[in-house]
N, C-alpha and C positions, 0 to 999 in steps of 0.2 A: 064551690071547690073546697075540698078539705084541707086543714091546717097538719101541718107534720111534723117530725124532726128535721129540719134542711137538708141533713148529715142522709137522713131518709132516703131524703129526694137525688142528690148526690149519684148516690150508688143507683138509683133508678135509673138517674142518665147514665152511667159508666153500662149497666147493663143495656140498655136500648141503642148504647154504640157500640155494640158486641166485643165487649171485654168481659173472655171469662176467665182470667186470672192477672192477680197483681202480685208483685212481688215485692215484699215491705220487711218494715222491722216495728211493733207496738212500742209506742211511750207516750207518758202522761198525757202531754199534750196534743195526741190524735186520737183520743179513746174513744168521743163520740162519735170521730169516724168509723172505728174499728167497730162501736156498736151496732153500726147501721149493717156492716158488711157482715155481721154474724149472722145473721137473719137472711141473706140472699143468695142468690146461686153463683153466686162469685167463688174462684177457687183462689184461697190467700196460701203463699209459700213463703215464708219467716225463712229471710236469708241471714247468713251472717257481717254482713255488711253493707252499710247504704248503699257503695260503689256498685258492689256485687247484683245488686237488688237493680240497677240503674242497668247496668249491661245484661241483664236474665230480660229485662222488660225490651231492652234495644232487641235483642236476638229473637224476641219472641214477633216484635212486629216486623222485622226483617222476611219472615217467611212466612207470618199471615197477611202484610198490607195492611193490618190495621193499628191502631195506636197502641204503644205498648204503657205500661202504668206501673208506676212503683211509689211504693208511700215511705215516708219515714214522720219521725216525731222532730222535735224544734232543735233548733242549736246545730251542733255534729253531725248531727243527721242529712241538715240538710247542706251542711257546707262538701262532708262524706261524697254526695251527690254533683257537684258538679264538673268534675273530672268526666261523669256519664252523659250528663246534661251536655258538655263540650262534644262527645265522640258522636252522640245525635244529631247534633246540630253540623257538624264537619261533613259528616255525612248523610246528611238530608232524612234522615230517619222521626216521623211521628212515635211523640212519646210525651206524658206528663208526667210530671213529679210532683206529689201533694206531700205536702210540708204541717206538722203541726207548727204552734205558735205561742208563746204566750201570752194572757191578756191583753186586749189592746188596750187598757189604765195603767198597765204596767210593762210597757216597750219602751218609755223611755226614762226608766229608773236602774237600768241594768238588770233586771231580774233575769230570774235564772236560765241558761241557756233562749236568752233571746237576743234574735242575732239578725240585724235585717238582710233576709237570705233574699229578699226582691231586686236590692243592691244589687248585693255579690253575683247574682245569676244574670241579670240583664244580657251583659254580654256572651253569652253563650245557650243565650234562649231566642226563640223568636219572638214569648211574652212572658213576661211574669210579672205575678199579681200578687197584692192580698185580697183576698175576701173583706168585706167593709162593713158588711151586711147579709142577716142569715135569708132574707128574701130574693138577693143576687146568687146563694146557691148556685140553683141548679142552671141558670142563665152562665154565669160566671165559666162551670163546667162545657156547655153547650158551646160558647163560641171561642175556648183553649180545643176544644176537637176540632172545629171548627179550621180553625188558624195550625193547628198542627198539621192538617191534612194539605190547607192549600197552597198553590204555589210550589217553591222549592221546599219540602215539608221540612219537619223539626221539634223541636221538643218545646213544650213550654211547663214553667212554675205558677205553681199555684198553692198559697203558703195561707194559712187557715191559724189565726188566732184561736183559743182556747171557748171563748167565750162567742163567738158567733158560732161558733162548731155546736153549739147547743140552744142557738135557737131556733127558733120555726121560721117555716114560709105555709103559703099556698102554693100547693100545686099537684096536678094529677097528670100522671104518666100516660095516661092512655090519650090524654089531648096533646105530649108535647112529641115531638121526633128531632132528630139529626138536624145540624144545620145543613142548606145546601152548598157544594164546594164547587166554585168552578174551573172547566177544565179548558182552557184557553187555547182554540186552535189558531193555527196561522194562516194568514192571508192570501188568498191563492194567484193574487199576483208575484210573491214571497214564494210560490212554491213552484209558480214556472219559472221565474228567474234563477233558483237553487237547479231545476233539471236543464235548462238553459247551461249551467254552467258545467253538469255533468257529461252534457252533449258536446261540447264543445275542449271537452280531455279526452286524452287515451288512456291512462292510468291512475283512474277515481278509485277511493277506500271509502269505505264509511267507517268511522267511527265509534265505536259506542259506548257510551259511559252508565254510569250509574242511573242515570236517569232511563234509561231503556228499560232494568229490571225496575227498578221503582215504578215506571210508569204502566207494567205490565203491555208492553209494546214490543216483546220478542216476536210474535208472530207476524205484525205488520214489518218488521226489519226484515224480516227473511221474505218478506213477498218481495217487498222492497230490491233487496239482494238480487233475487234468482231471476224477476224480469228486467232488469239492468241488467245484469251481470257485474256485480260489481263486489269485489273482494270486502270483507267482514275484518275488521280488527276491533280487538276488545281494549277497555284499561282493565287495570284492577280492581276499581269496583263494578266494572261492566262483564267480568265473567259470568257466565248462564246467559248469557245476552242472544248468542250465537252458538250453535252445537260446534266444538272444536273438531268433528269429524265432518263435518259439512266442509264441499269440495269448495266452498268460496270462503274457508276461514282463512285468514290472513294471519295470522298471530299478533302477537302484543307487541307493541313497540314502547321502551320506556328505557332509562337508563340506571336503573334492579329491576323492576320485576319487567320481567320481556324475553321474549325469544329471538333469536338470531334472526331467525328466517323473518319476524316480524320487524325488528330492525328495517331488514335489506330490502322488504316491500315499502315501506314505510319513507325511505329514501330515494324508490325509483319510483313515485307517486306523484302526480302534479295536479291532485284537487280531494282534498279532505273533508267531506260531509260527514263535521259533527256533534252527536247528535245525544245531546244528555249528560254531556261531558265537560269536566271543569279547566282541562289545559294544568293539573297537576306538574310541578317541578318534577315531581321522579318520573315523570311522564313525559315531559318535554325534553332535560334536559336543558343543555345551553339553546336558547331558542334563536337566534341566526341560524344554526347547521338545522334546527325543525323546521322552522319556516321556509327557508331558501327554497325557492323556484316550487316553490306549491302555493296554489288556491283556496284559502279556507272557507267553508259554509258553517257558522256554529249556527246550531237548534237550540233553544233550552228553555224551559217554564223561567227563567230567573230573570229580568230584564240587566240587572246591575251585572251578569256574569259574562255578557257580549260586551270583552274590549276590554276586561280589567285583567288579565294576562298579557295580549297579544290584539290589535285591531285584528277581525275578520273583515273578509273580502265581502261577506254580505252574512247579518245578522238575521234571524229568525227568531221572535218571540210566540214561542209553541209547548206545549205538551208533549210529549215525544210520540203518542200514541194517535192523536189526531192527524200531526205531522205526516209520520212516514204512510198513513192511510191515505192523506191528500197527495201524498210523491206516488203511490205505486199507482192511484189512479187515474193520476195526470200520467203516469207514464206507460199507463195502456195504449196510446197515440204512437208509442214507437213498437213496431211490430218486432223487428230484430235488430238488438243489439250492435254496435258497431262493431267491425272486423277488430278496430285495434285495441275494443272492451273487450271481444273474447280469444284476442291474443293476450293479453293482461294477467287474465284472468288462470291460463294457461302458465304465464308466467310464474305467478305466484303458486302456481302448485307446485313447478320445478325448484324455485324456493327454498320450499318446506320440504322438496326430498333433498336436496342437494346442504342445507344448513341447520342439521339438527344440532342437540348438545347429547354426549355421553349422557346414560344415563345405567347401565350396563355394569358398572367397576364389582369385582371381586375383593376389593380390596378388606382391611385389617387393620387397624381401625376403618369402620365403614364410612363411605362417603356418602355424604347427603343425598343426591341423587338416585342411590339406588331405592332408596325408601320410599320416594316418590315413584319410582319405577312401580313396586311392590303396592304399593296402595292403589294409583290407576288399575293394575292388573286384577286386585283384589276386590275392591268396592265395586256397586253396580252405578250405574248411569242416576240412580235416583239418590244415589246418597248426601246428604248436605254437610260439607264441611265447614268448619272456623276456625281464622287462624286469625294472629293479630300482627305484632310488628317483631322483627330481627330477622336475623341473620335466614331461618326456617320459613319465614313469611315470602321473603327473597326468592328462595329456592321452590316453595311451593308455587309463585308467581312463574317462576322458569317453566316448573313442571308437570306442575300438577293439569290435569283436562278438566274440565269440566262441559255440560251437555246442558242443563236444563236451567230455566231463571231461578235466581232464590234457593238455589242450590250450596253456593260460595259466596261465605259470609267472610269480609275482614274490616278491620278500623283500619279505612284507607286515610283518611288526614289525620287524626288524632295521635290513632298507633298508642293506646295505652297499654302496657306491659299486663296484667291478670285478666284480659278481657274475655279469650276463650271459655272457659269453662265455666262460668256464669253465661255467657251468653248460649252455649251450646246447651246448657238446661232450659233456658226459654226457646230455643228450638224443640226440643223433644217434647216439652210441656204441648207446645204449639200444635204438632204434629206426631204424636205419640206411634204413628203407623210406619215413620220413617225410621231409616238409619242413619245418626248422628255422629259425626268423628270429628272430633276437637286434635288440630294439628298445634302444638305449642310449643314452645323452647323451654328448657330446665327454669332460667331465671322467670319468665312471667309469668310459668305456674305456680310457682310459689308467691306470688303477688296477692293472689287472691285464692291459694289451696282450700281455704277453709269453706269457699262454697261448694266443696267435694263432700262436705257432712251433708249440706244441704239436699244434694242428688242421691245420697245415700238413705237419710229419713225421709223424704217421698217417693223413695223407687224411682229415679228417671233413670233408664239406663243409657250408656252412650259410651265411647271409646273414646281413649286419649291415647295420643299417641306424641312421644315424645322424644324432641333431638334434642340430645343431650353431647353438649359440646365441654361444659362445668366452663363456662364463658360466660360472660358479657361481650358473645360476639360478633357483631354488629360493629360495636365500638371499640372491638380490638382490631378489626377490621378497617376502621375510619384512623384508628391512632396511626398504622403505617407509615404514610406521609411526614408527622413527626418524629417518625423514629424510636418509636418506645412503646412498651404492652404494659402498661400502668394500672393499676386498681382495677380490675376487669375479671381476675380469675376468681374462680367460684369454685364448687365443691362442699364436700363435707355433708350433704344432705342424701339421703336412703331415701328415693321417692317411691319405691314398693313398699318398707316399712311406714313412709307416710300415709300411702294409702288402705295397708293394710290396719294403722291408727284408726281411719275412719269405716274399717270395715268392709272395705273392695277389696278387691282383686288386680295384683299386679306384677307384669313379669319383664324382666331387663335382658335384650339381644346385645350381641355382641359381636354377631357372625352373620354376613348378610345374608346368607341360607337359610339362615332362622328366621327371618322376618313374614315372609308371608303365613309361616306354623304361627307365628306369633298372633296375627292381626286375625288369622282365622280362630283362633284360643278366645282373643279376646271379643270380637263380636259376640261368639257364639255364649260366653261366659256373662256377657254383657245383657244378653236377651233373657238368659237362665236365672239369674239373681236379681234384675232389676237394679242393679246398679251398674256407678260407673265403672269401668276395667281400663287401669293403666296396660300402655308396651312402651319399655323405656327404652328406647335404641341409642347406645350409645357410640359416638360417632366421632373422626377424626378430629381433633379437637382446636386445632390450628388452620380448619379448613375454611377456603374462603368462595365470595359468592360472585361471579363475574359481573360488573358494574363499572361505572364509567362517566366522565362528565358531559357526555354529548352522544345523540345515536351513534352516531362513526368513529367513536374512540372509547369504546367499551374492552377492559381490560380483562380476558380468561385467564383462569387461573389451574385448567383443566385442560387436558388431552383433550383435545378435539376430534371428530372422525373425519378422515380424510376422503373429502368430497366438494365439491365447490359447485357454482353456478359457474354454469356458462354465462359470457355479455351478451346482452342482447340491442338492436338497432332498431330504437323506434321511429327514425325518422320518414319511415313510410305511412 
C-alpha cells in the first residue's frame, strides 16, 4: 500500500462520499489541507465568512441528502462556525466542519489563535474530534460521515492540528469505501398496533415532519394517505412532504406558522400519526388544548425524542421510510376505508374552503400577504425556496404552497437571522438546473449580505426577495404585551445600492401591482447575468402576523373572508 499526504487521503474520502463542493475560508493553519484539494475534483468556493460557509454547506445538503462540508482555519474560524454547527444539528441536517489547528506542542501555551474548538462544539455536534494522528486520517473522516448520516443525522467537527495535517498514512482509495449506515425499520407488531389504532378513529391526520423529507419517504406517505384515507398535515420543516394541492392535505397546524383551516382540522382530530416529527413549541403551542381528547402515535429514527415533549400513546422507533412502507402494506387487508374516514376526509376539504386567510389586499403600504399571493402565482411547482426566522418566515408559513420534497428550506429550531442567502448559494451550487428564491426580511439579510459578493464572483444566480418592514419585526411584535416598540426600528440602509455595490441587480416595489413585473424582472435578469437579483418590496411597516398561545386562541390581526364551517355530528 502506498504511503501519502494524509491531507491526500482526506480529500480521497470526501470525494468517494460524493462531495463535490466545500465551502471554506484558507489560513495558515489548513494549507495542507487546501493543498490536497488543489489537485482534486472538488469545487472550493471562498466565502466571506465561516458562518456563511456553514449555512452554503447546510443548504447545499438540504437538497442533495448528502453531507454538506465547510472548512475554515483555527481560532475564529472555527468558533465563526458554531452558530451553523447549532442550526444542523437543531435540524437534523449532515454536515462536517474541518477546523485547522495549531501545533499540538503548542496548544497548551496559548499560541496563536488556538482555541479548543472540540470543547466549544461538543454541544452542538453529534461529534467532534481532533485528529491525533496523521494515520487516523482518512478513518477519522470515514466514520464523522458515517455518524453524520446515521440516526437523527447532524453535523459533526473535526479539528486538524497543523502538524498532523502534514504527515503521511497508508492508504489506497480504491480498496477503501463509505461506511455502511443503518436504517432502522420497526417492528411489525409496532405497526399493527399503530393501524389498530387508526381503525379504531373516525378522525386520524398524519403528521409529518422533518423527518419524512430527510428520510426521502414522501412517496410512501402519500401511498400511505390515499389507501387510508387519511388527511396529511405538515409542520414547518415537513413542507414538500405532501403536495399542498392533494385533495387529502390538511394544512399546518402551529401557533405562527399554520393555517386556519389546519388549526380547525387539527382540533376536530382524535388520533395523530406522527411521523418524523419533534412536537416543536410553535407547533404545539400550549399542550393541554393539543393534546386533549386525541391519540398520539409518534414515529421517529431518534429513540430519546419518544416522550421528551409529551408521553405518546404508543411509540415507534423507525425510519420514516421503512415505516410508512410497513403501515401501507399492512394496510392492504383493509379493502375500504371506513364510512367515518371518508366522511373526515370530506370534512376537511370543507375546511379548507370554508377557512382561508386574505391574501388578495390592494392595499398601500403593501401587506405581507399579497407577496405570497404573487410568488405562489408566479414560481413553478419545482422551485426551492429559503427563508429563515421573523416576522416573513411567519407569513411564508401561513402562505406560501409548496408541492415537492426539498423544495422549502427553513432554520426551523435555530432561526439564525443571515441564514438565507448563503444557504440558497449552496442550493444552486447543488442543483444549478433549478430555480432558487431566497425569501428574507431587511434585518437578516444584512446579517450576512456580504455572502452576496460570494454568488456574484462564481455566478450562482438566484432571486431575493425581500419584506422590507425597516423593523425588528418579530420582536416589535412580541413587545406588544408590554406596552412599548423599543430599540427595534431600523432603516437607513439602500438595499438596491447594496446590491448594486456587489454588482447585481436590484429593484424596490412599492405598489402591489408591481410585484409580479417585478419577480418576472428579476428571475429572468437573474438567469441572464448569472447572478443574484434583488426585489425589495416594501411593505406595511407596523404590520403583524396572526399568532397565538394555543391552537384555539390565535389572535388575527387581518380582515378575514367571510365564510365559515358548518358543525358537523360525528357521533354516528
Amino acid at each position: 500500500m502506498k504511503r501519502i499526504p494524509c491531507m491526500e487521503a482526506v480529500v480521497a474520502v470526501l470525494e468517494s462520499e460524493g462531495v463535490d463542493t466545500v465551502f471554506g475560508i484558507p489560513g495558515a493553519a489548513i494549507l495542507p489541507l487546501y493543498a490536497a484539494l488543489r489537485t482534486s475534483s472538488i469545487r472550493h468556493i471562498t466565502v466571506r465568512h465561516e458562518e456563511g460557509g456553514t449555512h452554503a454547506a447546510d443548504g447545499w445538503a438540504r437538497v442533495t441528502g448528502n453531507v454538506g462540508v465547510s472548512i475554515g482555519t483555527s481560532g475564529p474560524a472555527g468558533t465563526n462556525m458554531i452558530t451553523g454547527l447549532y442550526t444542523a444539528l437543531a435540524d437534523s441536517i449532515p454536515m462536517i466542519c474541518v477546523t485547522g489547528q495549531a501545533a499540538t506542542d503548542k496548544l497548551h501555551q496559548e499560541a496563536f489563535q488556538a482555541v479548543d474548538i472540540v470543547e466549544i462544539a461538543k454541544p452542538v455536534t453529534k461529534w467532534a474530534v481532533q485528529l491525533k494522528e496523521p494515520a487516523q486520517a482518512p478513518w477519522v473522516f470515514r466514520e464523522a460521515f458515517r455518524i453524520a448520516r446515521s440516526g437523527r443525522p447532524g453535523p459533526v467537527l473535526i479539528d486538524l492540528p497543523i502538524d498532523v495535517q502534514r504527515g503521511t498514512c497508508l492508504y489506497d482509495p480504491a480498496l477503501d469505501a463509505p461506511l455502511p449506515v443503518e436504517v432502522p425499520g420497526p417492528r411489525p407488531s409496532l405497526v399493527r398496533k399503530a393501524l389498530e389504532a387508526i381503525r379504531q378513529t373516525k378522525r386520524p391526520i398524519i403528521l409529518a415532519g422533518g423527518g419524512v423529507v430527510i428520510g426521502d419517504a414522501a412517496e410512501e406517505l402519500r401511498q400511505v394517505a390515499e389507501r387510508l384515507r387519511i388527511p396529511v398535515q405538515v409542520t414547518l420543516m415537513g413542507k414538500g412532504a405532501f403536495p399542498e394541492d392533494h385533495a387529502l392535505f390538511a394544512g399546518m397546524a402551529g401557533v405562527q406558522t399554520h393555517t386556519r383551516w389546519g388549526n380547525a382540522a387539527f382540533l376536530e382530530s382524535d388520533l395523530v400519526l406522527a411521523v418524523g416529527a419533534r412536537f416543536g413549541d410553535r407547533h404545539t403551542g400550549d399542550l393541554e388544548v393539543y393534546r386533549k381528547g386525541r391519540t398520539f402515535v409518534h414515529v421517529d429514527i431518534e429513540p430519546t425524542q419518544l416522550g421528551k415533549v409529551f408521553e405518546p400513546d404508543l411509540g415507534i422507533v423507525s425510519h420514516a421510510r421503512p415505516f410508512l412502507k410497513s403501515l401501507a402494506e399492512a394496510a392492504r387487508e383493509e379493502d375500504v376505508p371506513s364510512k367515518a374516514r371518508e366522511k373526515w376526509s370530506r370534512r376537511v376539504a370543507t375546511l379548507r374552503e370554508s377557512l382561508p386567510r386574505r391574501d388578495d389586499f390592494d392595499d398601500v403600504p403593501i401587506k405581507p400577504p399579497r407577496i405570497f399571493r404573487e410568488i405562489n402565482d408566479f414560481f413553478g411547482r419545482d422551485t426551492t425556496f429559503v427563508t429563515a426566522i421573523g416576522l416573513y418566515q411567519i407569513w411564508s408559513g401561513q402562505f406560501q404552497k409548496t408541492y415537492l420534497p426539498r423544495r422549502y428550506l427553513v432554520c426551523g429550531q435555530a432561526g439564525p437571522l443571515g441564514w438565507e442567502v448563503p444557504a440558497a448559494m449552496g442550493v444552486k451550487v447543488a442543483h444549478p438546473e433549478r430555480q432558487v428564491v431566497a425569501v428574507v426580511g431587511d434585518y437578516s439579510f444584512e446579517f450576512l449580505m456580504e455572502e452576496v459578493a460570494v454568488a456574484a464572483q462564481y455566478r450562482i444566480p438566484f432571486v431575493i426577495v425581500m419584506i422590507n418592514n425597516e423593523y425588528l419585526g418579530l420582536i416589535r411584535q412580541a413587545e406588544l404585551p408590554y406596552g412599548m416598540n423599543f430599540a427595534v426600528e431600523l432603516g437607513g440602509v439602500d438595499h438596491v445600492k447594496v446590491m448594486e455595490a456587489f454588482g447585481c441587480p436590484g429593484r424596490r416595489v412599492e405598489a402591489p401591482g408591481d410585484i409580479r413585473d417585478a419577480l418576472a424582472w428579476a428571475a429572468k435578469e437573474a438567469e441572464k447575468e448569472r447572478l443574484p437579483v434583488l426585489v425589495e418590496v416594501m411593505v406595511e411597516r407596523e404590520a403583524n402576523a396572526a399568532m397565538g398561545p394555543a391552537l384555539d386562541a390565535i389572535r388575527e390581526f387581518e380582515p378575514l373572508p367571510a365564510r365559515a364551517a358548518e358543525t358537523v355530528d360525528w357521533s354516528d
